[in-house]
N, C-alpha and C positions, 0 to 999 in steps of 0.2 A: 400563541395563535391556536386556536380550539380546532382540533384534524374530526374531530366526531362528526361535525356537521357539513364537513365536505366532501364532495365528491372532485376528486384531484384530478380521473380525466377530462372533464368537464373545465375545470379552470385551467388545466395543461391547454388546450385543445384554443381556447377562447382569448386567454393571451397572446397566443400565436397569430391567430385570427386579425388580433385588435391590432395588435402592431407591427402585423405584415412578413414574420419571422416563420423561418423553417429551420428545422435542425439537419442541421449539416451534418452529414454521414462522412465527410474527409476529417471532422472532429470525434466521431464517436458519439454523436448525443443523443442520447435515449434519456428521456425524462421520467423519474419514476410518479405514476400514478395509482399503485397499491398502499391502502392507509396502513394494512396490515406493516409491508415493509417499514415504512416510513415510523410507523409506533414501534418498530423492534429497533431503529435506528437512533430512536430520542431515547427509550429507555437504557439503551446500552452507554450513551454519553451520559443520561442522567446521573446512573450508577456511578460513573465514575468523578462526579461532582468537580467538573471542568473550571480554570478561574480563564483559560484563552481558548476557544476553538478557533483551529485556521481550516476553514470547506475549502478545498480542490474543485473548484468546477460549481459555479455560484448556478447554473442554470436559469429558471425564470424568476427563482427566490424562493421557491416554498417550504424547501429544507430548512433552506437561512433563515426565513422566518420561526421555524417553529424551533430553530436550537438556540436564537434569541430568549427564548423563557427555559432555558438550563442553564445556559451558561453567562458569565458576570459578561465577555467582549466576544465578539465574533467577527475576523476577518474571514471573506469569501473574496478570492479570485477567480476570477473568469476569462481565460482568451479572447471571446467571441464578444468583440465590444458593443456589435447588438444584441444580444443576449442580455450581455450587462444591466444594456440601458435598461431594457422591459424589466430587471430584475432593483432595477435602482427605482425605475416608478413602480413597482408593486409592494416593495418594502419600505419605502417613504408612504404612501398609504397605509398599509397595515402595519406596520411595527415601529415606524420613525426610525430615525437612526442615531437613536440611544447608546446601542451598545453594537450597531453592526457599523463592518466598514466594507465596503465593495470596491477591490481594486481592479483594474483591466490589466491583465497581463498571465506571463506563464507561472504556472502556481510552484512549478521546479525550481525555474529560477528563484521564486521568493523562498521556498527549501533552502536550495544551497547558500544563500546568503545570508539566514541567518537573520535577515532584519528583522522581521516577525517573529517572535521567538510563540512557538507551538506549544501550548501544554498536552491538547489531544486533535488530533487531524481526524476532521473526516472527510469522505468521498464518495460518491456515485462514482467509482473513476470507469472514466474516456477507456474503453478497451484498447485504444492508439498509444497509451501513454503508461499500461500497467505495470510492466517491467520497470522502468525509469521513475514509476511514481512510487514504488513499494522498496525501491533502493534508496531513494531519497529520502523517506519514512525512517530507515531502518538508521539514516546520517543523520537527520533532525535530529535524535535526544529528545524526541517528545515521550510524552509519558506514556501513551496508546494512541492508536489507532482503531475509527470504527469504517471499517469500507463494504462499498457492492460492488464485490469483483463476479468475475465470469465465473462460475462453478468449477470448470475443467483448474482453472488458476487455486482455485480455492482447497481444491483436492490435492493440487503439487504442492501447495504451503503446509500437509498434514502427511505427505507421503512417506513412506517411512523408510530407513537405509535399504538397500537389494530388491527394491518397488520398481516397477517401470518407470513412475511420475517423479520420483528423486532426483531431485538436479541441484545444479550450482546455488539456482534462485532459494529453494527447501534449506539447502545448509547456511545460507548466508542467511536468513531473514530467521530462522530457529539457532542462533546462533546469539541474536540480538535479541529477539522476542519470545512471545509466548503466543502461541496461534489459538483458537480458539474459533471454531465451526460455529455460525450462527443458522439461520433459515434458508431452506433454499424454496426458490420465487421462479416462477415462467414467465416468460415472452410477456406476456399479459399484462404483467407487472410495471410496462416501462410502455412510452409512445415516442418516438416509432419502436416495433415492436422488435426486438435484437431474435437473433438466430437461434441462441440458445439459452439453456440456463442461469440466472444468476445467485451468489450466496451473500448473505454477508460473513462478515469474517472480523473478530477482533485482534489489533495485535497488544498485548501489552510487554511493555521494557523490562527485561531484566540483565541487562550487561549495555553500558556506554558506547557510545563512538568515539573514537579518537583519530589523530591520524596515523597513530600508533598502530592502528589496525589494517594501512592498506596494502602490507606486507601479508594480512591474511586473506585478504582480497586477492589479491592477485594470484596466492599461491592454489584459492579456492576455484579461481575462473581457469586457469591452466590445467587445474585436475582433473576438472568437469568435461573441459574440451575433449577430453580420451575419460570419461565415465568408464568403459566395458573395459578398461584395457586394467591388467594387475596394477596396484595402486605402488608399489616398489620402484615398479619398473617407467612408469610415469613421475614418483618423484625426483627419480635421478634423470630424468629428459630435462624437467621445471627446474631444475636446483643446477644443473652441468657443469657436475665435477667438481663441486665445492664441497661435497661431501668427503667428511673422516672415515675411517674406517669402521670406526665408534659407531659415530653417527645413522652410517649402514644400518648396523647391525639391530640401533634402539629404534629405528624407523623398521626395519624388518620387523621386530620384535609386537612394535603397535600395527602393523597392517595383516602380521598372520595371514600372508597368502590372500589375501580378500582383493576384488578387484575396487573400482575407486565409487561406483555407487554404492555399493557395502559400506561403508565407512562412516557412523555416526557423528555426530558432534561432537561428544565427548573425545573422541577418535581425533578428528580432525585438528581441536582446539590442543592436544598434547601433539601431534607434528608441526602447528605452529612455533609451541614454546622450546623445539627444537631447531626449527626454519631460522627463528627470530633471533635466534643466539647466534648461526654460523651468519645471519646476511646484515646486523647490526652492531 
């Protein structure tokens, strides 16, 4: 689909029109109408020469349409099953459905289960749904992600250890991935027009999911709950009492007094491989 010769608020604006649809603000929907965005979104997928994109958030189709010419198949999910529909007749007019498939339902669910298997995930994602969609990302095992998150989000995904913005979300998703800051885009950029800034942001994979790992999940969300507090003194709250003496001493050894934002990944990933021995 040729983006040169169009003007996207105009077609945003007109579909809505035609087929009596508003965007629901208890979904999060803000439609992007910047080509600028929208070309730094296809060349980021191009780049990474996709054989499955799975879109989070099918919208009216115009994204879905134009990542039909990068990539070989394209599933798009969509909640809002009038949404869909406007997005099921705009993309059977312009691009047939060759290589897209448009399902109605939550795009989470289609994550966790695994049926779709994801080679790269993209999204406008729903500001309702960021948390829960960027955890689901990080379980899929897809290869990257290219998303438009809220900027404020986009700056925790790059914050760095003893940062204010450092949290549980920072260490779990830099843990799995590689973050990478894309463009940052105004209000302007989307209809209706959101509050504040948005960026893109790519993730790409370098370390697995397993279930293997929800022993470091768990120990990651306990630590984070008390961030400010010395990371010693919070591991022996999280762990109660199953610690050696030993054990103390090689976890003292790796926290050096630092409290539990202080604590990099690298950091974190060696009191796993301590954690995982005394609870497995």
């Amino acid at each position: 689909m040729e983006l040169r010769y169009l003007d996207l608020d105009k077609i945003t604006k007109y579909l809505l029109r035609l087929h009596g649809v508003r965007a629901r603000r208890k979904l999060s929907q803000h439609f992007i109408v910047d080509r600028k965005l929208l070309y730094e979104v296809l060349e980021h997928v191009s780049k990474l020469r996709p054989s499955r994109v799975v879109e989070i958030g099918t919208g009216l189709g115009l994204l879905t349409a134009c990542l039909s010419d990068v990539a070989n198949y394209v599933v798009s999910v969509e909640l809002d099953s009038k949404l869909a529909g406007v997005a099921v007749d705009f993309l059977n007019r312009e691009v047939g459905f060759r290589v897209v498939d448009v399902l109605v339902g939550d795009g989470l669910l289609l994550l966790h289960s695994g049926l779709r298997e994801a080679d790269i995930i993209v999204s406008n994602v729903p500001y309702s749904i960021t948390g829960p969609l960027i955890n689901s990302i990080v379980k899929s095992n897809c290869r990257a992600a290219v998303l438009t998150l809220q900027n404020e989000v986009a700056e925790r995904l790059t914050a760095l250890p003893g940062s204010k913005g450092y949290s549980r979300l920072t260490a779990m998703v830099n843990t799995f991935m590689n973050v990478e800051l894309g463009g940052l885009y105004p209000p302007s950029s989307f209809t209706p027009r959101p509050k504040v800034y948005s960026r893109v942001v790519v993730l790409m994979r370098i370390r697995e999911w397993s279930d293997e790992w929800r022993v470091y999940e768990d120990l990651i969300r306990c630590l984070f709950n008390q961030k400010r507090k010395l990371a010693r003194k919070v591991l022996r709250n999280c762990l109660r009492g199953s610690l050696s003496g030993e054990d103390v001493l090689k976890l003292e050894s790796l926290t050096e007094g630092k409290r539990v934002y202080q604590l990099d990944v690298e950091t974190l990933l060696n009191i796993y491989s301590i954690v995982r021995r005394i609870t497995c």
